[in-house]
C-alpha positions as CSV (number, residue, x, y, z in Angstrom):
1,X,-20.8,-16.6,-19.5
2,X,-17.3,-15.1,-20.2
3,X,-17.3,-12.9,-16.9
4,X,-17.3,-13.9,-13.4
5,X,-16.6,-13.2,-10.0
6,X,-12.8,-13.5,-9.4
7,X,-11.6,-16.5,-6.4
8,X,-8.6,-17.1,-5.1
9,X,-7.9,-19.6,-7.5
10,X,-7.2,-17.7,-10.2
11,X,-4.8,-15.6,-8.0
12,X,-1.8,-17.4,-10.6
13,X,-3.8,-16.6,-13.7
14,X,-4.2,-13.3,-12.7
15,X,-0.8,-12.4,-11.4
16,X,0.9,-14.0,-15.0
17,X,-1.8,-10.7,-16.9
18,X,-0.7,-8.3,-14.1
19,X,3.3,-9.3,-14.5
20,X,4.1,-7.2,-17.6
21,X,2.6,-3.9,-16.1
22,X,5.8,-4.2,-13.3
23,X,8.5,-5.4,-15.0
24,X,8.1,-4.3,-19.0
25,X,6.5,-0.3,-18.1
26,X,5.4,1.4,-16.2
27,X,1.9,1.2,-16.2
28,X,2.0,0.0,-12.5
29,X,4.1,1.6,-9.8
30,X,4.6,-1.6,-8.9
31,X,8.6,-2.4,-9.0
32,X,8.0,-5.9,-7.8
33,X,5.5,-8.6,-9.4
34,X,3.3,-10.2,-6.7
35,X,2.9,-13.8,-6.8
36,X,-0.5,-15.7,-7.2
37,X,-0.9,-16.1,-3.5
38,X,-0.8,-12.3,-3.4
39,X,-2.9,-11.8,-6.1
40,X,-5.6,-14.2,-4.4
41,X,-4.8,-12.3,-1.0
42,X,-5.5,-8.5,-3.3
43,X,-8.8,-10.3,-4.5
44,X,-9.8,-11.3,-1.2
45,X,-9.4,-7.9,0.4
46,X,-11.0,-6.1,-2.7
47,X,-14.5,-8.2,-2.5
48,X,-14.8,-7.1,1.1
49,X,-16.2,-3.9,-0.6
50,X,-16.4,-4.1,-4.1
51,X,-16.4,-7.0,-7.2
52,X,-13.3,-8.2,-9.2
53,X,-14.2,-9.5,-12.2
54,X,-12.8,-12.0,-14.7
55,X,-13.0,-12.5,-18.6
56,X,-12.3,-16.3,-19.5
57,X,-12.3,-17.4,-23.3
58,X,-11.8,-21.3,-23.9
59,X,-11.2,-21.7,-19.9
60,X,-8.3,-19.5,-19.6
61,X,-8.5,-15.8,-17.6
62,X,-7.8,-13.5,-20.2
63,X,-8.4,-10.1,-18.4
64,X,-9.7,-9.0,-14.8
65,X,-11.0,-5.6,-14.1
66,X,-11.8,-4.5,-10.5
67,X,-13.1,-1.4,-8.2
68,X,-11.4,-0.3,-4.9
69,X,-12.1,2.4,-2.7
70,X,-10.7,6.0,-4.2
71,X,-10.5,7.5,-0.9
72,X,-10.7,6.8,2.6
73,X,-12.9,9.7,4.4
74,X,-16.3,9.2,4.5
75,X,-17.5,11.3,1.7
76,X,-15.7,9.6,-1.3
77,X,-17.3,6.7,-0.3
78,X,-19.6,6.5,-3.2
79,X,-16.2,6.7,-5.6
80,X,-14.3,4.3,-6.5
81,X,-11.2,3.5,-8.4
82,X,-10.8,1.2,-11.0
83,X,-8.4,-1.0,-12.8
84,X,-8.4,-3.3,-15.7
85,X,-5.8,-5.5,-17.3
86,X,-5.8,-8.1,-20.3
87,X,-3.5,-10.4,-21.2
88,X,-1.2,-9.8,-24.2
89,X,-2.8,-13.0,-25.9
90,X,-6.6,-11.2,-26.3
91,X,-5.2,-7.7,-26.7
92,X,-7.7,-5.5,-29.2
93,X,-10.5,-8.0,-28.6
94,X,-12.6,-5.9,-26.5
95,X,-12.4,-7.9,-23.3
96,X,-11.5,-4.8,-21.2
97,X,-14.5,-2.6,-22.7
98,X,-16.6,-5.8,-21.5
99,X,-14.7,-5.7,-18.3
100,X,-15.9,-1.9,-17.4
101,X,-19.4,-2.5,-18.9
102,X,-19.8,-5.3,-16.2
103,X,-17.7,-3.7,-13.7
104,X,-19.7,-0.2,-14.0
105,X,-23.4,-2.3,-13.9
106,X,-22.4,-4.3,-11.1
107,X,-20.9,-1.2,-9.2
108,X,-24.3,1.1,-9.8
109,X,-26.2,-1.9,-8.3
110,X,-24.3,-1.5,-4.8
111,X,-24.7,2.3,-4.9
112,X,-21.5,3.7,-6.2
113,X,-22.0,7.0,-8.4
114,X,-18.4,8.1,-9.6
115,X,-15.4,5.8,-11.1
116,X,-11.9,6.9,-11.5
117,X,-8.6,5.8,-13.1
118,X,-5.3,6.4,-13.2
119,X,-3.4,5.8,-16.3
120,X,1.1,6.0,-16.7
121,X,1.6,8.6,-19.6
122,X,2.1,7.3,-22.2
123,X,-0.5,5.2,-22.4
124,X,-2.7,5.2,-25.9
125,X,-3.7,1.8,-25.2
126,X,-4.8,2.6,-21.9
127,X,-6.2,6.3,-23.0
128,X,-8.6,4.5,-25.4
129,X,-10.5,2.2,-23.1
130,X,-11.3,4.7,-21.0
131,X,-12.1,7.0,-23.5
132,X,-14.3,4.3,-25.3
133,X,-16.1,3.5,-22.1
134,X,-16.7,7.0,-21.3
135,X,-14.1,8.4,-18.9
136,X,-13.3,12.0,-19.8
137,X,-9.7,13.5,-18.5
138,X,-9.7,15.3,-15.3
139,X,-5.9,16.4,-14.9
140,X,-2.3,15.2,-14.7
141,X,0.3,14.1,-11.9
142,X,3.5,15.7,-13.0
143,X,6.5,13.5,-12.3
144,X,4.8,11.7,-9.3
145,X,6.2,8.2,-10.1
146,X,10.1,7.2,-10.8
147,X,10.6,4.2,-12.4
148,X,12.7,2.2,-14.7
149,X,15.3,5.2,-14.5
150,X,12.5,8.1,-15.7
151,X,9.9,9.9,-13.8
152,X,6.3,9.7,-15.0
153,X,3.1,11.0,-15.1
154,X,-0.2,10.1,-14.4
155,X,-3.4,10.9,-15.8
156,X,-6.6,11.1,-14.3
157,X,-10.1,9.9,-15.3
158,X,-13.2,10.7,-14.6
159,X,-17.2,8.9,-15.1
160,X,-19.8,9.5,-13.6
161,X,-21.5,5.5,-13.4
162,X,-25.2,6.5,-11.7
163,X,-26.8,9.6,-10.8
164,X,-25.3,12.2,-8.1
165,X,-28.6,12.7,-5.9
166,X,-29.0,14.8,-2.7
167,X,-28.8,12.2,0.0
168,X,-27.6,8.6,-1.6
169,X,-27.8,5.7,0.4
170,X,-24.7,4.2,1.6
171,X,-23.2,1.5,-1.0
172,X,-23.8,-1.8,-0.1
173,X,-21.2,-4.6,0.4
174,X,-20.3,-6.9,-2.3
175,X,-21.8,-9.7,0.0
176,X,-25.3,-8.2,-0.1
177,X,-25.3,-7.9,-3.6
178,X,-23.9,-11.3,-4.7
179,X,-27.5,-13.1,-4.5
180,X,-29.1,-9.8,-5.6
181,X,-30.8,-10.9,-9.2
182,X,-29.8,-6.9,-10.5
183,X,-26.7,-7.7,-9.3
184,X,-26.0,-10.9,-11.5
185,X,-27.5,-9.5,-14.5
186,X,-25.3,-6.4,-13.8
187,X,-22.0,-9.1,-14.5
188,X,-23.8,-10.3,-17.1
189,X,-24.0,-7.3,-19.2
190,X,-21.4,-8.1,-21.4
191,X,-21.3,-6.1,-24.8
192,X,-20.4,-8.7,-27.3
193,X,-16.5,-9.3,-28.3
């Protein structure tokens, strides 16, 4: 199976895909790279709550794609955030549409309803996935990020993952899902690339 769970040990892996989004754009606000012991430390953290997920192809991690709390008052808490980055290598191989697929399976299995993304303008690449996956565009940050000498915008995505019901239980930690059969078949969900 291509996708996984992240671990710590592909905190290197993960932070050589990530690298190019700080110091060739701006598609992070990031203005320094983290390491791999970072990266392990961001994965660590973000499976407290939610699942980070790997792609590998012939051993090697070619894309991650992960969900983190989009707010921190109790009633976002069934939102969440979400990322995804591929290596250059498997660029326009549809690893980060399997990515979401997984992501957004395993994600409605814990109870979240609502995903959102923020994407540096210009960013067709970016624009796509979500498009493809079924984001829909919500609005636009104006300036909000200075960066390599130019401030940028952001644009923000919207899709609704599960139903929005009248009193939905409380999302369940990644650790009480992990064993959870829906849960595994949830990663497994890949479309086929």
């Amino acid at each position: 199976m291509p996708i996984r769970l992240a671990t710590r040990h592909d905190g290197s892996a993960l932070a050589e895909i990530y690298r190019p989004a700080v110091t060739d754009n701006s598609a992070s606000f990031e203005l320094d790279p983290p390491d791999g012991a970072e990266m392990a430390r961001r994965v660590a953290k973000c499976m407290e709550r939610t699942p980070w997920l790997v792609y590998e192809r012939d051993g090697r991690v070619a894309g991650y794609a992960y969900g983190g709390m989009h707010r921190e008052r109790a009633a976002y808490q069934w939102s969440v955030e979400v990322s995804a980055y591929v290596h250059p290598d498997f660029y326009q191989q549809g690893i980060g549409r399997a990515l979401y697929t997984s992501l957004f399976a395993a994600l409605v299995v814990q109870g979240y309803r609502n995903a959102y993304a923020g994407i540096t303008l210009p960013n067709d690449a970016s624009v796509a996935l979500h498009n493809a996956v079924g984001f829909t565009s919500v609005g636009v940050y104006r300036g909000i990020g200075y960066k390599q000498g130019a401030w940028h915008d952001v644009g923000w995505f919207e899709r609704q993952i599960a139903p929005r019901v009248v009193d939905p239980p409380v999302p369940r930690p990644l650790a009480e899902c992990v064993g959870d059969p829906a849960f595994v078949s949830a990663i497994e969900t890949t479309v086929s690339v």
